[in-house]
LONU-783368 format. One line per field, with one value per residue (C-alpha): residue in three letters; z negated, y, x negated; residue number from 1. Coordinates in pm, 1 decimal. Each point is the difference from the previous one (the first is absolute). Last residue first. Layout:
BEGIN
resn c(ALA ...)
w c(Z ...)
v c(Y ...)
u c(X ...)
resi c(NUM ...)
END
This chain:
BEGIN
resn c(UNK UNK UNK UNK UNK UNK UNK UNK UNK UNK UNK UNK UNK UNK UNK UNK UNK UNK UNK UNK UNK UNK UNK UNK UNK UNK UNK UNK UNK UNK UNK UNK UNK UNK UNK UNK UNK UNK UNK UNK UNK UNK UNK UNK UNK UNK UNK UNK UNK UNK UNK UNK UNK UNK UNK UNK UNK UNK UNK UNK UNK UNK UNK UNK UNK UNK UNK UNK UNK UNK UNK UNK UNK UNK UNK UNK UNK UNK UNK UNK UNK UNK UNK UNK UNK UNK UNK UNK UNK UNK UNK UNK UNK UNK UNK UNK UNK UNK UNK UNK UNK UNK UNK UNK UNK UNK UNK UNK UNK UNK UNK UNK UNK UNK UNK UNK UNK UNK UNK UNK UNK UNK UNK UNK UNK UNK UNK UNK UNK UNK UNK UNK UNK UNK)
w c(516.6 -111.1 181.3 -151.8 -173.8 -113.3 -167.2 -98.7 -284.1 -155.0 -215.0 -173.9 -258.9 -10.8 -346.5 133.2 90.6 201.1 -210.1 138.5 73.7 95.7 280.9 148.4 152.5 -65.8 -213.9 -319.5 65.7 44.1 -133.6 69.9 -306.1 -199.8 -91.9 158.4 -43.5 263.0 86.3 326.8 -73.2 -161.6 317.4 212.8 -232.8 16.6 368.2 50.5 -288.8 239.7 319.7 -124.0 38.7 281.9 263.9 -249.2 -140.7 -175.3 -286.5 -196.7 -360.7 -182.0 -339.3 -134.4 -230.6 -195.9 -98.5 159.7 -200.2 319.9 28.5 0.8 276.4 327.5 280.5 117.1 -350.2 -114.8 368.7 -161.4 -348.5 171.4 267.7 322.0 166.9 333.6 196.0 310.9 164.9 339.1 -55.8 -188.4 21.9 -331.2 -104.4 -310.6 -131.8 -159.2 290.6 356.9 210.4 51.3 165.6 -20.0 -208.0 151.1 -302.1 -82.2 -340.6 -223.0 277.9 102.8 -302.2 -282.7 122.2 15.7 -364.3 -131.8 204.8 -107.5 -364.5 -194.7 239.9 146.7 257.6 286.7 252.7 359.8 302.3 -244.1 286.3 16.8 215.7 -187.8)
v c(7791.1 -339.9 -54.9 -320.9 -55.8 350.6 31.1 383.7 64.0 210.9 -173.0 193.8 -24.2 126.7 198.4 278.9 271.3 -236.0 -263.7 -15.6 -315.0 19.6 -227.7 -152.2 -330.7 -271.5 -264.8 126.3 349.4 296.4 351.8 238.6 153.0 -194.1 168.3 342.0 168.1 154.3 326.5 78.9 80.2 -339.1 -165.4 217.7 -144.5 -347.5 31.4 183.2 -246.3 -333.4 193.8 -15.0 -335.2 -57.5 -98.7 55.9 -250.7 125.1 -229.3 -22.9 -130.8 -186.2 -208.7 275.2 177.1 221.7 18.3 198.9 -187.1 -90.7 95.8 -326.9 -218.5 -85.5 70.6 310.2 129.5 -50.5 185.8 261.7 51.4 41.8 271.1 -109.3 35.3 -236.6 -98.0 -127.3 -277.7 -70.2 297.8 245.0 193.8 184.7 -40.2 188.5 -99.6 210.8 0.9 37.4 226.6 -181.3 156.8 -244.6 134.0 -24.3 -77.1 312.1 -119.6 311.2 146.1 -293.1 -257.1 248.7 202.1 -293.5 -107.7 348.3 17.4 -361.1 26.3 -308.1 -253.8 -324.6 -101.8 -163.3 -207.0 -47.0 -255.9 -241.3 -214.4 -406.9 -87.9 -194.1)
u c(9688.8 -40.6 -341.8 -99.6 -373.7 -94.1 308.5 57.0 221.6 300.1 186.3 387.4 143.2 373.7 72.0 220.6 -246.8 -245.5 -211.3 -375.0 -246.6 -359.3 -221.5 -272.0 -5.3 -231.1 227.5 -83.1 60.9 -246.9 157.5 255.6 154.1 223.6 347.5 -3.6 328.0 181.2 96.3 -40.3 -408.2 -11.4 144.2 -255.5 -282.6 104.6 22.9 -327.4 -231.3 147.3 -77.3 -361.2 22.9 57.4 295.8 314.4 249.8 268.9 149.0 342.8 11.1 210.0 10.1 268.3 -307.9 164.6 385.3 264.4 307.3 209.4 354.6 184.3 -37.5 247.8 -270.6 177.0 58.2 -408.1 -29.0 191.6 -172.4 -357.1 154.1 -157.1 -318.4 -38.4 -342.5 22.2 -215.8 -209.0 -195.0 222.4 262.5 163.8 304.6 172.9 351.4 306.8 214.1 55.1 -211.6 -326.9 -309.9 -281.2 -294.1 -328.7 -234.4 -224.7 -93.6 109.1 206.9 197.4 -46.6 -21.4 266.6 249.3 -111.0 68.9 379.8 112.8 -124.2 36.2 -70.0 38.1 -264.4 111.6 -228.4 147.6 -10.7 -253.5 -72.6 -86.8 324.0 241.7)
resi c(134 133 132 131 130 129 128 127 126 125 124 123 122 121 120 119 118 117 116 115 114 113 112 111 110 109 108 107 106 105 104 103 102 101 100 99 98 97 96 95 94 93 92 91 90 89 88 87 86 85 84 83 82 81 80 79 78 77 76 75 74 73 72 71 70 69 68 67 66 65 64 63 62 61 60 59 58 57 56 55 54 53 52 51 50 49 48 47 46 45 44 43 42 41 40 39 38 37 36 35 34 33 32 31 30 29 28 27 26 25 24 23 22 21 20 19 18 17 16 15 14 13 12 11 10 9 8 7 6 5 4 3 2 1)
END
């Protein structure tokens, strides 16, 4: 297996509001996609995919999932400083998410704040002044 996550797919519950607050909230390039109840959006080396919560439980053979807290996930975008870090969080907040920690010194050197978008997905925002992950 080649080390590559090809795409990452977050079930929601709310195709249309999720959409929105990826393309026009965020600003990620959506890829046009006639055929079906799915979202992509183009990334960097990945794609992200939104897709009705109850249907991807279907597709992977589970009863509809219970949308509980915490899943044990989260996603991360890596920016070059850190007042990038306080910009993306804020721009997230202004698109409707919900600020979760606010950015702040870590433990291992970095800097950075975490925020859940409109259907429970956390999200890490950080700068890494020791790798350039962006």
């Amino acid at each position: 297996m080649k080390p590559k996550i090809s795409i990452i797919t977050l079930g929601v519950d709310d195709l249309d509001r999720a959409t929105r607050f990826y393309a026009e909230g965020l600003g990620l390039p959506k890829h046009d996609y006639e055929g079906g109840n799915i979202s992509f959006f183009s990334l960097e080396g990945t794609w992200l995919a939104l897709y009705p919560r109850e249907e991807l439980a279907k597709d992977i053979g589970l009863a509809a999932p219970a949308k509980v807290g915490f899943s044990g996930i989260t996603l991360a975008h890596n920016v070059a400083s850190k007042s990038e870090v306080d910009a993306v969080l804020g721009q997230a907040v202004s698109a409707g998410a919900k600020l979760i920690k606010p950015a702040a010194e870590v433990f291992w050197g970095g800097f950075s704040g975490y925020f859940q978008d409109p259907e429970g997905h956390y999200w890490e925002v950080a700068y890494n002044p020791y790798e350039d992950l962006t």
